[in-house]
mmCIF file of the N, C-alpha and C atoms, coordinates in Angstrom:
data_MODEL
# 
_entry.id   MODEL 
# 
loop_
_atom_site.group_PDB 
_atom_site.id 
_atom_site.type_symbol 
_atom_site.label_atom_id 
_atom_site.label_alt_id 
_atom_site.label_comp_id 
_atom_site.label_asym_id 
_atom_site.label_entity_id 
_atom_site.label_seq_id 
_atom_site.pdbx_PDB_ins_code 
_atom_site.Cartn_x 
_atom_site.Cartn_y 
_atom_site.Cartn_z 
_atom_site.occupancy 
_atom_site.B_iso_or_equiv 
_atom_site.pdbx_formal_charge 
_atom_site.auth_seq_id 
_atom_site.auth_comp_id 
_atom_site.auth_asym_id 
_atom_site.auth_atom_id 
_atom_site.pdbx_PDB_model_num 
ATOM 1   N N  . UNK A 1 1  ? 25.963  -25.134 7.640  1.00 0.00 ? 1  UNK A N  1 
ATOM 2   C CA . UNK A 1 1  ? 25.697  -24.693 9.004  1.00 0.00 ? 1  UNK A CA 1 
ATOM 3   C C  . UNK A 1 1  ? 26.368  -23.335 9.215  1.00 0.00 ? 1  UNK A C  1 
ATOM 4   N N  . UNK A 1 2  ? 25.673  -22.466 9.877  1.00 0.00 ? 2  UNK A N  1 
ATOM 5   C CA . UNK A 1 2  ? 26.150  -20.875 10.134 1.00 0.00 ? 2  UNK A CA 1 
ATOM 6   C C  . UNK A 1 2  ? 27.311  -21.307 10.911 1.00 0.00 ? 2  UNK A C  1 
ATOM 7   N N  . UNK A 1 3  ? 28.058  -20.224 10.551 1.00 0.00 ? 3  UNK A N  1 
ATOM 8   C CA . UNK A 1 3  ? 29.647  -20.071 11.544 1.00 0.00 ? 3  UNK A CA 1 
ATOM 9   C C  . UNK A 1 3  ? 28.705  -18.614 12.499 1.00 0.00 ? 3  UNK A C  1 
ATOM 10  N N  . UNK A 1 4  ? 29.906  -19.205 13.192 1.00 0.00 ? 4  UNK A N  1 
ATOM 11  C CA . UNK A 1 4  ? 29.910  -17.955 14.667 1.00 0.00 ? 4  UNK A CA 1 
ATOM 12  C C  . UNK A 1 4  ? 29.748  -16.544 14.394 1.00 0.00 ? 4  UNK A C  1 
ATOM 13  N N  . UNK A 1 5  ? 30.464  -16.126 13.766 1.00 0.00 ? 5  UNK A N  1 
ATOM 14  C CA . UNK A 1 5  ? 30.626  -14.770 12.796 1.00 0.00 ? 5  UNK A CA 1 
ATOM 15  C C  . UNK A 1 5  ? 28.887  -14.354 12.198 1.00 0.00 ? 5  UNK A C  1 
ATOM 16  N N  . UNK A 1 6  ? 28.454  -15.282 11.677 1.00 0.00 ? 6  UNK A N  1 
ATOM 17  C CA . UNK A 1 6  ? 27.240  -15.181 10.661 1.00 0.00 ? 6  UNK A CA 1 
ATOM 18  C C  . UNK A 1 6  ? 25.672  -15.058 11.740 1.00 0.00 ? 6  UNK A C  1 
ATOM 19  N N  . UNK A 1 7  ? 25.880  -16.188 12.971 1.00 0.00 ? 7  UNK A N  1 
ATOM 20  C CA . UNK A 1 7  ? 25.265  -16.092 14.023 1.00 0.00 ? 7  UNK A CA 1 
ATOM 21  C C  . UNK A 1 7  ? 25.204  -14.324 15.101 1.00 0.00 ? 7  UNK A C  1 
ATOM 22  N N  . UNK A 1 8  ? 26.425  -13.716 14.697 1.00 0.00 ? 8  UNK A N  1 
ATOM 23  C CA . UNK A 1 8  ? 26.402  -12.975 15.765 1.00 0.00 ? 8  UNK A CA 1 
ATOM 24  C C  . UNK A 1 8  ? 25.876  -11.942 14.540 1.00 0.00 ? 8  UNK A C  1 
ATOM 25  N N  . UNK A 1 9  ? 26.306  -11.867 13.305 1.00 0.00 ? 9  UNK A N  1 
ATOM 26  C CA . UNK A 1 9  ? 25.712  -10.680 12.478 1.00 0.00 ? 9  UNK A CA 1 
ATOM 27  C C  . UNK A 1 9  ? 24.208  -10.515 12.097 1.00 0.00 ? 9  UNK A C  1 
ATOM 28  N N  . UNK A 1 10 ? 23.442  -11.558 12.309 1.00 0.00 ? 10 UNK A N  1 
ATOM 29  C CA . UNK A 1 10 ? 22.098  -12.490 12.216 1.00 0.00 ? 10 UNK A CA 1 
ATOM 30  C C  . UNK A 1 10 ? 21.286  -11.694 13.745 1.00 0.00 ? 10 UNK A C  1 
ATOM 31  N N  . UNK A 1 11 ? 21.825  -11.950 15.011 1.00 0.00 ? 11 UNK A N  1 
ATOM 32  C CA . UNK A 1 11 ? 21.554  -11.242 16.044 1.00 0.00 ? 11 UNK A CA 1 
ATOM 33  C C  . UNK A 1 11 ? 21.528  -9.298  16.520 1.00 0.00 ? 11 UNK A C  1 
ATOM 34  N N  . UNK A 1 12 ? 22.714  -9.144  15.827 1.00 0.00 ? 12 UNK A N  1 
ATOM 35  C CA . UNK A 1 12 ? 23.354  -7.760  15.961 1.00 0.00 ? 12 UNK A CA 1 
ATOM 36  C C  . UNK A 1 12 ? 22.201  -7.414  14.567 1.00 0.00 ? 12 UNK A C  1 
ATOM 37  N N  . UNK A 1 13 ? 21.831  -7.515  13.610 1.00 0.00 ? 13 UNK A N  1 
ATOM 38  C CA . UNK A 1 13 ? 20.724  -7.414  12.343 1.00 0.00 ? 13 UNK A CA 1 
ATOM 39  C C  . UNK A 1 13 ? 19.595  -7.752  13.010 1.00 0.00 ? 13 UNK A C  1 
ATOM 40  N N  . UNK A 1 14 ? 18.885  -8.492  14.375 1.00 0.00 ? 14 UNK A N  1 
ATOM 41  C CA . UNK A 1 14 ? 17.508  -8.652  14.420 1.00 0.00 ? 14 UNK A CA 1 
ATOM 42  C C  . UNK A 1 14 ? 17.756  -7.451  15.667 1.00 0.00 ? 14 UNK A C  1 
ATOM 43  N N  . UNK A 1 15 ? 18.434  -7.682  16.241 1.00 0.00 ? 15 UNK A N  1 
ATOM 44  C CA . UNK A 1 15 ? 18.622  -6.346  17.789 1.00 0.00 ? 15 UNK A CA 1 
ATOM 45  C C  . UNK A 1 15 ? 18.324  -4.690  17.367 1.00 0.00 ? 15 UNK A C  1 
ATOM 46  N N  . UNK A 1 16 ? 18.848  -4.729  15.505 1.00 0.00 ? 16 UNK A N  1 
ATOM 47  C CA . UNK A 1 16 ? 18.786  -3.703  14.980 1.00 0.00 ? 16 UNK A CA 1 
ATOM 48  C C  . UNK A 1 16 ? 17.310  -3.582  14.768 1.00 0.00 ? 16 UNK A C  1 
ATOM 49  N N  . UNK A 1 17 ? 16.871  -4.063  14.365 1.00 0.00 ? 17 UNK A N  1 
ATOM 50  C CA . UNK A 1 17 ? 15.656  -4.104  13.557 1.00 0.00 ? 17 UNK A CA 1 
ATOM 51  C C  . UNK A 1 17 ? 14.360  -3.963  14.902 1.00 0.00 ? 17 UNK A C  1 
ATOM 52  N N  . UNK A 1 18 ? 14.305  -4.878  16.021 1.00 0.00 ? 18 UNK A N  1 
ATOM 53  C CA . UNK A 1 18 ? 14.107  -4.396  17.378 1.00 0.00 ? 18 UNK A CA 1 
ATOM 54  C C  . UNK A 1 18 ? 13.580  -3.482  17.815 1.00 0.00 ? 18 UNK A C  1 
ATOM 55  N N  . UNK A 1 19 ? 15.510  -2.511  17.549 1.00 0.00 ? 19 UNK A N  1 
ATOM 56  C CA . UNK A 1 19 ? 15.482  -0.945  17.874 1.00 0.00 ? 19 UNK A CA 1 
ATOM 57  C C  . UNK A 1 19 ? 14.590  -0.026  17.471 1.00 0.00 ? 19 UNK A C  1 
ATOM 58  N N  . UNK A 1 20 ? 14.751  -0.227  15.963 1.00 0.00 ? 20 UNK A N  1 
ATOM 59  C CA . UNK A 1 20 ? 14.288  0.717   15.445 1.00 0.00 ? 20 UNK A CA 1 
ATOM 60  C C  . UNK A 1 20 ? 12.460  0.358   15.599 1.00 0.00 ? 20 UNK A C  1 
ATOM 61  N N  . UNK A 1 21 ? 12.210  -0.420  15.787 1.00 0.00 ? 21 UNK A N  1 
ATOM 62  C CA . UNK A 1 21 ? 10.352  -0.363  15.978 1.00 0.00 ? 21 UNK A CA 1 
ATOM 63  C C  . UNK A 1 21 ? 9.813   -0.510  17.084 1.00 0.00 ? 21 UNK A C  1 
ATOM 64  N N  . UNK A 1 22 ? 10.877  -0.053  18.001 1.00 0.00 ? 22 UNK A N  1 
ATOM 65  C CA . UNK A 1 22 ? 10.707  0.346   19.439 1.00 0.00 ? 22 UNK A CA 1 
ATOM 66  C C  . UNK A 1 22 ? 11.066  1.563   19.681 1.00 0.00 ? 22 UNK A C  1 
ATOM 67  N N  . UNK A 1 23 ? 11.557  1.961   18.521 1.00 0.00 ? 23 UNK A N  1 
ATOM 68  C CA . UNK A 1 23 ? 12.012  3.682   18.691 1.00 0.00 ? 23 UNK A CA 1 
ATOM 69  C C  . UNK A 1 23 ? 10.620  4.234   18.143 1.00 0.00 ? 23 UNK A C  1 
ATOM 70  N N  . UNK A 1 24 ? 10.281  3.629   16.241 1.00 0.00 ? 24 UNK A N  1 
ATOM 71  C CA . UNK A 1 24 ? 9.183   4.347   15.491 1.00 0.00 ? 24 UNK A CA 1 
ATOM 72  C C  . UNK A 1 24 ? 7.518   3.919   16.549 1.00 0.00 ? 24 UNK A C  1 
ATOM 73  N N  . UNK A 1 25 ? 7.987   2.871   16.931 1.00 0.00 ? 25 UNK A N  1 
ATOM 74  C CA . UNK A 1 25 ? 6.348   2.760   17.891 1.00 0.00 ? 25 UNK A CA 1 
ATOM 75  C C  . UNK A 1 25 ? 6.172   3.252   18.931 1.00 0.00 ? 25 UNK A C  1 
ATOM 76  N N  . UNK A 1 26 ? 6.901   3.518   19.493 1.00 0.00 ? 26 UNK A N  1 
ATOM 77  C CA . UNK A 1 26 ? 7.020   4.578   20.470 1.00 0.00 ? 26 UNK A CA 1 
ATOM 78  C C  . UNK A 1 26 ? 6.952   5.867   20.689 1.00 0.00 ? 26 UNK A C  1 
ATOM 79  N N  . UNK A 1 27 ? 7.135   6.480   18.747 1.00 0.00 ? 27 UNK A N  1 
ATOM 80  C CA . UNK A 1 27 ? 6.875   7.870   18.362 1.00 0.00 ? 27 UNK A CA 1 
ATOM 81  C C  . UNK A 1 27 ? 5.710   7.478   18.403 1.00 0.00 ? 27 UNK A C  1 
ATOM 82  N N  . UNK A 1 28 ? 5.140   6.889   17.493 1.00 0.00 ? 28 UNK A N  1 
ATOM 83  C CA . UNK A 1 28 ? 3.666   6.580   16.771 1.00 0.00 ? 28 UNK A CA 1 
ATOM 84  C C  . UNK A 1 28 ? 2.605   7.131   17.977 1.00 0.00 ? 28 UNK A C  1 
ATOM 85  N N  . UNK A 1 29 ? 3.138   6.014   18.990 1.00 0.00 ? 29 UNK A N  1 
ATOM 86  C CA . UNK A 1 29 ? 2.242   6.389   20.338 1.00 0.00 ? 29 UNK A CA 1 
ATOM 87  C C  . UNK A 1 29 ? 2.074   7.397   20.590 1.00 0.00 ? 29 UNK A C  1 
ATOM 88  N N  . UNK A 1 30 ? 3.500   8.195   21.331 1.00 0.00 ? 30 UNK A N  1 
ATOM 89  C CA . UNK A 1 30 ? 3.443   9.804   21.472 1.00 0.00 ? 30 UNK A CA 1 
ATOM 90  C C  . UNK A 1 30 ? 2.415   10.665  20.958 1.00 0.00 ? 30 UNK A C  1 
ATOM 91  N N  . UNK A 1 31 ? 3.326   10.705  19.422 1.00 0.00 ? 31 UNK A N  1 
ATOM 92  C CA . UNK A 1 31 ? 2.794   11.823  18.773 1.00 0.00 ? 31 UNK A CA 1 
ATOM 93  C C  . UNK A 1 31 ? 1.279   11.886  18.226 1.00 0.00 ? 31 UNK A C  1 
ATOM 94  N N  . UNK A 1 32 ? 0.874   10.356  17.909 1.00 0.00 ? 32 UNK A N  1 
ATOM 95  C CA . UNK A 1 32 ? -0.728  9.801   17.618 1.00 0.00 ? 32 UNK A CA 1 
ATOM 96  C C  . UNK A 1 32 ? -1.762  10.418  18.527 1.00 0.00 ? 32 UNK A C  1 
ATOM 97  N N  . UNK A 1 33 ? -0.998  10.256  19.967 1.00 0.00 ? 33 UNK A N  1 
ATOM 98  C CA . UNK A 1 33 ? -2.554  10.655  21.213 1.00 0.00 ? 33 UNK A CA 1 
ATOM 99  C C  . UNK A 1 33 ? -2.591  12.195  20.866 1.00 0.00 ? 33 UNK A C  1 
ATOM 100 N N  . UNK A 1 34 ? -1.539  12.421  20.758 1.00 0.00 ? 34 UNK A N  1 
ATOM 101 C CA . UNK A 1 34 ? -1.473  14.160  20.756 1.00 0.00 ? 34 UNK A CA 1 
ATOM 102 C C  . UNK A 1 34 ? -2.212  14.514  19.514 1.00 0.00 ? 34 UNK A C  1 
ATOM 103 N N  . UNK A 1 35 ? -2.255  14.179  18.551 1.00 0.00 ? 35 UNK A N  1 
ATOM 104 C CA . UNK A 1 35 ? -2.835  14.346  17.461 1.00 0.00 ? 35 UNK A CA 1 
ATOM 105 C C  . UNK A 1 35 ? -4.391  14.143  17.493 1.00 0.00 ? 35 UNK A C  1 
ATOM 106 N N  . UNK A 1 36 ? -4.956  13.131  18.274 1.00 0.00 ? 36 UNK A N  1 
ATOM 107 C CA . UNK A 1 36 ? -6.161  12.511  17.992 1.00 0.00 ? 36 UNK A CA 1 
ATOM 108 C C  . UNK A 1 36 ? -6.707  13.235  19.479 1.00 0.00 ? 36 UNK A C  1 
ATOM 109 N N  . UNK A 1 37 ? -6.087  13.800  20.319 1.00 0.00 ? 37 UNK A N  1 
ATOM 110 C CA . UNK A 1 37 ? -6.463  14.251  21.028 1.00 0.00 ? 37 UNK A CA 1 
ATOM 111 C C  . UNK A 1 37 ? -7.177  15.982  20.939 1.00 0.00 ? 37 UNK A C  1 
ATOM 112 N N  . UNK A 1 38 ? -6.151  16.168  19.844 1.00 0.00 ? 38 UNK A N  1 
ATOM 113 C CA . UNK A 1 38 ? -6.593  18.014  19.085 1.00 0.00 ? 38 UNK A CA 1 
ATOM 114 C C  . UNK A 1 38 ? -7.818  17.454  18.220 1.00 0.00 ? 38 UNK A C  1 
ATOM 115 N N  . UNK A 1 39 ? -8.500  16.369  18.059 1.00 0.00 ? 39 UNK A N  1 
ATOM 116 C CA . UNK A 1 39 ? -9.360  16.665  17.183 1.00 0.00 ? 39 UNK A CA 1 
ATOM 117 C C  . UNK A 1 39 ? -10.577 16.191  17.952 1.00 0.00 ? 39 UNK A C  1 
ATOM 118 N N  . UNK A 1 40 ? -10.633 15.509  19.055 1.00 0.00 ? 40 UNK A N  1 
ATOM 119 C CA . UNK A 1 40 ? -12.032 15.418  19.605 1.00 0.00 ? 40 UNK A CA 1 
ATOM 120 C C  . UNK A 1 40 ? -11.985 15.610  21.383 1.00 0.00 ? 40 UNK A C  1 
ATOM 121 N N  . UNK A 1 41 ? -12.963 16.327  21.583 1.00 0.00 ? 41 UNK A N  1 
ATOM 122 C CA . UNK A 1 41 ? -13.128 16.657  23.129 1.00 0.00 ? 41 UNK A CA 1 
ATOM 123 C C  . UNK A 1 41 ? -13.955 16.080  23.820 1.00 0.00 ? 41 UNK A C  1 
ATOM 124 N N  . UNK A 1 42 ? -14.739 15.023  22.977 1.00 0.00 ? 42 UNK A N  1 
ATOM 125 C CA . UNK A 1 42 ? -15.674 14.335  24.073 1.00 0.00 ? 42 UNK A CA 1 
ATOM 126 C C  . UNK A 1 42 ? -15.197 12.824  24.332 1.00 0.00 ? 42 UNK A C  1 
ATOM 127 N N  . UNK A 1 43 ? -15.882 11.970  25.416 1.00 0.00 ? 43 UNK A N  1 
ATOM 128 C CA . UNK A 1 43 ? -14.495 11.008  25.365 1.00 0.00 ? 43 UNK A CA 1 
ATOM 129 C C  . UNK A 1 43 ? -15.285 9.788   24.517 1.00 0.00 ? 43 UNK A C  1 
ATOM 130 N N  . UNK A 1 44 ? -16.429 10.299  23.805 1.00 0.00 ? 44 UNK A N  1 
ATOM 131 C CA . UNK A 1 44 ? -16.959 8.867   23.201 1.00 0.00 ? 44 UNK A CA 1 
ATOM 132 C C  . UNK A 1 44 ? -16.126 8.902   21.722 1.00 0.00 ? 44 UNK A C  1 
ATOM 133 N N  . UNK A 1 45 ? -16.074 10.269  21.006 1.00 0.00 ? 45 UNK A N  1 
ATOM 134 C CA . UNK A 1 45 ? -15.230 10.480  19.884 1.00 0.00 ? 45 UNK A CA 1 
ATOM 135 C C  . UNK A 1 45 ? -13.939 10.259  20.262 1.00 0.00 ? 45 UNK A C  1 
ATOM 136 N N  . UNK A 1 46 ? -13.138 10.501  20.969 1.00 0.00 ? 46 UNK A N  1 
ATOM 137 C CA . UNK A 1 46 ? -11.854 10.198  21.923 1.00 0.00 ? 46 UNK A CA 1 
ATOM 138 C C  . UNK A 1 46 ? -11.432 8.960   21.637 1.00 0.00 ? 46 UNK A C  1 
ATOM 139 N N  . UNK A 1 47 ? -12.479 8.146   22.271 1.00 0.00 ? 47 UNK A N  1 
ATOM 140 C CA . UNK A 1 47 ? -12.610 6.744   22.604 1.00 0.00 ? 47 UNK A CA 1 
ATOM 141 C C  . UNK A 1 47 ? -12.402 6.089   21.094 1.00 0.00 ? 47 UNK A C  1 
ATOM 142 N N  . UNK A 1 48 ? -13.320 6.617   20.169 1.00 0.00 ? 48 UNK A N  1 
ATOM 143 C CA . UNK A 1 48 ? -13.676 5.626   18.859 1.00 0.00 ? 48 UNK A CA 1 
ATOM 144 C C  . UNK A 1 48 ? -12.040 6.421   17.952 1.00 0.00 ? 48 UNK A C  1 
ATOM 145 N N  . UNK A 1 49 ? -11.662 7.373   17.885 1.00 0.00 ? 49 UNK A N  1 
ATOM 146 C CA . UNK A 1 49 ? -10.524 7.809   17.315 1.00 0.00 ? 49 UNK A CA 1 
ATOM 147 C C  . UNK A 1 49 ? -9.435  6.948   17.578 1.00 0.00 ? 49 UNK A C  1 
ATOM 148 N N  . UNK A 1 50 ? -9.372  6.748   19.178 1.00 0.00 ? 50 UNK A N  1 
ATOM 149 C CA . UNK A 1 50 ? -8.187  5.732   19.723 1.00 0.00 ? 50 UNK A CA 1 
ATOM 150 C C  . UNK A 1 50 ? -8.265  4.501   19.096 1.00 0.00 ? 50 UNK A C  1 
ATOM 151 N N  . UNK A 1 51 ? -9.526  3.785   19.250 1.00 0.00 ? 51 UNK A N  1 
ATOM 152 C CA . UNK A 1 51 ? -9.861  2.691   18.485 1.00 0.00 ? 51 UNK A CA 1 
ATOM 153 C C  . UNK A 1 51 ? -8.817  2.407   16.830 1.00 0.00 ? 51 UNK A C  1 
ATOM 154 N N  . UNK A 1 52 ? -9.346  3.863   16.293 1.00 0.00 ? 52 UNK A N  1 
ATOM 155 C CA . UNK A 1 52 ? -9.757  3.680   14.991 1.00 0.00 ? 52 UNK A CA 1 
ATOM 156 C C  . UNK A 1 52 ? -7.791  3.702   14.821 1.00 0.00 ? 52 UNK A C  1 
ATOM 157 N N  . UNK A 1 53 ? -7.171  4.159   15.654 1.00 0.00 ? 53 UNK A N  1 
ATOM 158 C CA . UNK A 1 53 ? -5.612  4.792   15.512 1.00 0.00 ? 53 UNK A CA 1 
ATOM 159 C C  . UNK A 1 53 ? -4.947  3.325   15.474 1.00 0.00 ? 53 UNK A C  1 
ATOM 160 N N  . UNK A 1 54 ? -5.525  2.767   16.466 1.00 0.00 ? 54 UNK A N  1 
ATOM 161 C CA . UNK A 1 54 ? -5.363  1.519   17.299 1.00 0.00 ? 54 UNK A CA 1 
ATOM 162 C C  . UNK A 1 54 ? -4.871  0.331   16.015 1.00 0.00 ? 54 UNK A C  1 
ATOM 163 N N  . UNK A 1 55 ? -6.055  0.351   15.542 1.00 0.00 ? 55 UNK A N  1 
ATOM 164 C CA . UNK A 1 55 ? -6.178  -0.560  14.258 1.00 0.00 ? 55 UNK A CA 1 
ATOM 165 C C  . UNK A 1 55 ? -5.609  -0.860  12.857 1.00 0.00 ? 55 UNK A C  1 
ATOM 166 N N  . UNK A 1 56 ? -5.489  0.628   13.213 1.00 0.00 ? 56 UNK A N  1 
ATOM 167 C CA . UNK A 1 56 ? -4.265  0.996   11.929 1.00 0.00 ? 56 UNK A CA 1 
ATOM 168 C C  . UNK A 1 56 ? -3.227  0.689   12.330 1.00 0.00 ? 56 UNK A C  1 
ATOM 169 N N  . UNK A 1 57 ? -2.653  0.883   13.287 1.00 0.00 ? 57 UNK A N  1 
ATOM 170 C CA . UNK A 1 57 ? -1.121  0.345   13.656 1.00 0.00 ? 57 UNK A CA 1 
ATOM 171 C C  . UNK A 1 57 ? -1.136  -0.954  13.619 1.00 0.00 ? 57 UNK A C  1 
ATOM 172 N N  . UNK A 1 58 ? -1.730  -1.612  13.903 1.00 0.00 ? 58 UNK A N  1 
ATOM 173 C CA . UNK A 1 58 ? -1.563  -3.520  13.885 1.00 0.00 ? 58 UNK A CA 1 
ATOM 174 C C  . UNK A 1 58 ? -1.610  -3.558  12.692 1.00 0.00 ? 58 UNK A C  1 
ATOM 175 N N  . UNK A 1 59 ? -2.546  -2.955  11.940 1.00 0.00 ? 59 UNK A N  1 
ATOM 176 C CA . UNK A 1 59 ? -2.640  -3.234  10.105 1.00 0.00 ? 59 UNK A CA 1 
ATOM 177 C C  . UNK A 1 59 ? -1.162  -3.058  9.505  1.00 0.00 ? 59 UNK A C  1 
ATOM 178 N N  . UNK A 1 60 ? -0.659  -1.605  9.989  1.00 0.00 ? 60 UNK A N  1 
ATOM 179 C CA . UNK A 1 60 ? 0.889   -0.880  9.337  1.00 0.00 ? 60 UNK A CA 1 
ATOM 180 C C  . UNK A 1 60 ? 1.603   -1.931  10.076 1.00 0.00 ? 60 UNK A C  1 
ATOM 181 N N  . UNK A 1 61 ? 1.844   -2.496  10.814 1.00 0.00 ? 61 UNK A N  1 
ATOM 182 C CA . UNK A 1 61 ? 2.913   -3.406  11.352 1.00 0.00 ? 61 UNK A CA 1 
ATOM 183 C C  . UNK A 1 61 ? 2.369   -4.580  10.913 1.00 0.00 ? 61 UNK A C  1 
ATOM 184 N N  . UNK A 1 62 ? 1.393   -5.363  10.532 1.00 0.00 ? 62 UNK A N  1 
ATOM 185 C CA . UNK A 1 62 ? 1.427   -6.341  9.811  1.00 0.00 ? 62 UNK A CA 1 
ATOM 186 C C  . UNK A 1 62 ? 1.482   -6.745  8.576  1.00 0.00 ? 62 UNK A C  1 
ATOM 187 N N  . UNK A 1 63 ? 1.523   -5.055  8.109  1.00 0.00 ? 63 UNK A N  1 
ATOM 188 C CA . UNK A 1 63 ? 1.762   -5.365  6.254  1.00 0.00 ? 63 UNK A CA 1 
ATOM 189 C C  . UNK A 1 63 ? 3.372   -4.962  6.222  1.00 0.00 ? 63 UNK A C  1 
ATOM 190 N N  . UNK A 1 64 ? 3.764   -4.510  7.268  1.00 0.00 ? 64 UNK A N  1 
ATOM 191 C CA . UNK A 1 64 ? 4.982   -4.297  7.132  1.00 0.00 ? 64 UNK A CA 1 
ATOM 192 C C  . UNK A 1 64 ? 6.244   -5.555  7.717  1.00 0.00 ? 64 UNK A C  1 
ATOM 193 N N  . UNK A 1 65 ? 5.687   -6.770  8.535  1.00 0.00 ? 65 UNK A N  1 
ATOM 194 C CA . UNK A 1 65 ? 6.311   -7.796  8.898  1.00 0.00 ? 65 UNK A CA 1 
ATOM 195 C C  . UNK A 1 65 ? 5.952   -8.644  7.709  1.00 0.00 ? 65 UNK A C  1 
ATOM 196 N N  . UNK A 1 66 ? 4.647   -8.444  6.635  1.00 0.00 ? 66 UNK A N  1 
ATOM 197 C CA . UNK A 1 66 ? 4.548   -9.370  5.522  1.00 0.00 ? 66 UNK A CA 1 
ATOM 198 C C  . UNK A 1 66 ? 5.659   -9.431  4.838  1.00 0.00 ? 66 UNK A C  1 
ATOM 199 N N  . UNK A 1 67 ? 5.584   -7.813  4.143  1.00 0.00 ? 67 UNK A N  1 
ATOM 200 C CA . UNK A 1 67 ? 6.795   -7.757  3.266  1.00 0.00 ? 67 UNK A CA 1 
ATOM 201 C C  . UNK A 1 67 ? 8.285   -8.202  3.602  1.00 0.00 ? 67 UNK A C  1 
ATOM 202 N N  . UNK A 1 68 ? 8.459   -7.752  5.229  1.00 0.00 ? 68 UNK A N  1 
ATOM 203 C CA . UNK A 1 68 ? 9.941   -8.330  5.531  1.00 0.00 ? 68 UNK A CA 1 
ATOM 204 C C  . UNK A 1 68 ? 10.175  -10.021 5.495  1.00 0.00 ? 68 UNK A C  1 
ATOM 205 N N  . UNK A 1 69 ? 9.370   -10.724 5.609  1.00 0.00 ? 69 UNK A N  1 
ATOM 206 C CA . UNK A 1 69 ? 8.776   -12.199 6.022  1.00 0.00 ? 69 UNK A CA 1 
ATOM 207 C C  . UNK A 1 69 ? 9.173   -12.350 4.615  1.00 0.00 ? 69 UNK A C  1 
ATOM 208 N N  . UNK A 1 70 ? 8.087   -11.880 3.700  1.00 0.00 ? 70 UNK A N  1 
ATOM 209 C CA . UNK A 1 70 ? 8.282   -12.244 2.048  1.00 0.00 ? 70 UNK A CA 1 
ATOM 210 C C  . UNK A 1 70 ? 9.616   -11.861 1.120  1.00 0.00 ? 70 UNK A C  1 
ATOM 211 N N  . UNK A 1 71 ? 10.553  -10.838 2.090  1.00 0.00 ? 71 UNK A N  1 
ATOM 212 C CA . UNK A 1 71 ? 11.997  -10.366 1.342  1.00 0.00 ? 71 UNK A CA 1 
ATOM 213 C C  . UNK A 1 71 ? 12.766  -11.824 2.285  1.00 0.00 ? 71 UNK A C  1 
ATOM 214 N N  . UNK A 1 72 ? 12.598  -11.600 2.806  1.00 0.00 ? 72 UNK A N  1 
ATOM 215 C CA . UNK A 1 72 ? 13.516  -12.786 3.924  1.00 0.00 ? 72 UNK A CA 1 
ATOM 216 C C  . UNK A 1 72 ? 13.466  -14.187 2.989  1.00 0.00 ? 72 UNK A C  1 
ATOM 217 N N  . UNK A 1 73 ? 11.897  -14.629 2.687  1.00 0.00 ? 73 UNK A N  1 
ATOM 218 C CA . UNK A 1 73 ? 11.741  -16.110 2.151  1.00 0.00 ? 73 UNK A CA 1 
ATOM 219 C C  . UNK A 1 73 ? 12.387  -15.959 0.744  1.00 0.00 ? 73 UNK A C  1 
ATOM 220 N N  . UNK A 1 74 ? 11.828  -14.748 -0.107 1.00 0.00 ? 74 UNK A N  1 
ATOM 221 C CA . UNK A 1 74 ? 12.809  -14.577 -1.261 1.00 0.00 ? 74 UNK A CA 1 
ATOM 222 C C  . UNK A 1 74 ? 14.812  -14.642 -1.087 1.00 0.00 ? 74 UNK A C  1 
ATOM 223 N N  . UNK A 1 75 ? 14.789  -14.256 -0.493 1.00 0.00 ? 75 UNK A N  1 
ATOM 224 C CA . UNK A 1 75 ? 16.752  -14.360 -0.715 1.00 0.00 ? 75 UNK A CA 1 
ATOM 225 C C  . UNK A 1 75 ? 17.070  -15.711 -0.510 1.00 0.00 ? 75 UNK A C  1 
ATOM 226 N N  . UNK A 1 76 ? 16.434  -16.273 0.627  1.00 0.00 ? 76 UNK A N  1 
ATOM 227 C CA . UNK A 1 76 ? 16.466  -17.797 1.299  1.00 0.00 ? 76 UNK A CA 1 
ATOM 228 C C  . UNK A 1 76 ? 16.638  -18.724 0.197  1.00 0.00 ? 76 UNK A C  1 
ATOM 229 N N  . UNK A 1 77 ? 15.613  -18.910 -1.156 1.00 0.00 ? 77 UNK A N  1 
ATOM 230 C CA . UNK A 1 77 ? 15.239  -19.233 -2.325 1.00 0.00 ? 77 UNK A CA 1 
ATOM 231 C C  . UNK A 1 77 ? 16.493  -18.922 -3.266 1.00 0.00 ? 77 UNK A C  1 
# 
């Protein structure tokens, strides 16, 4: 059973982890519209770019919670 110590380093390690993909998704956002915004002026290309930006980020954050999921179950083992 975790001691107290191991519980709070377990928390203070997920708070971290949190941070930081509330910091990088939060760039992503930013700097993405600005980007996809210099490349189309009408709002149906607009529209399908956002889409297309859209999709990729759920993809990059779900291949990227795989691998952490799959390092996590490996050490566990």
């Amino acid at each position: 059973m975790p001691n107290q110590n191991h519980r709070r380093a377990v928390l203070r390690n997920s708070l971290k982890a949190a941070g930081v993909y509330l910091v990088l998704g939060a760039a992503w956002i930013f700097f993405s519209d600005r980007f996809v915004e210099g490349m189309a002026f009408d709002p149906e290309t607009l529209t399908t770019l956002q889409t297309y930006k859209g999709w990729f980020y759920v993809f990059l954050t779900a291949l990227l919670a795989f691998f952490l999921w799959y390092r996590f179950q490996s050490r566990l083992e």
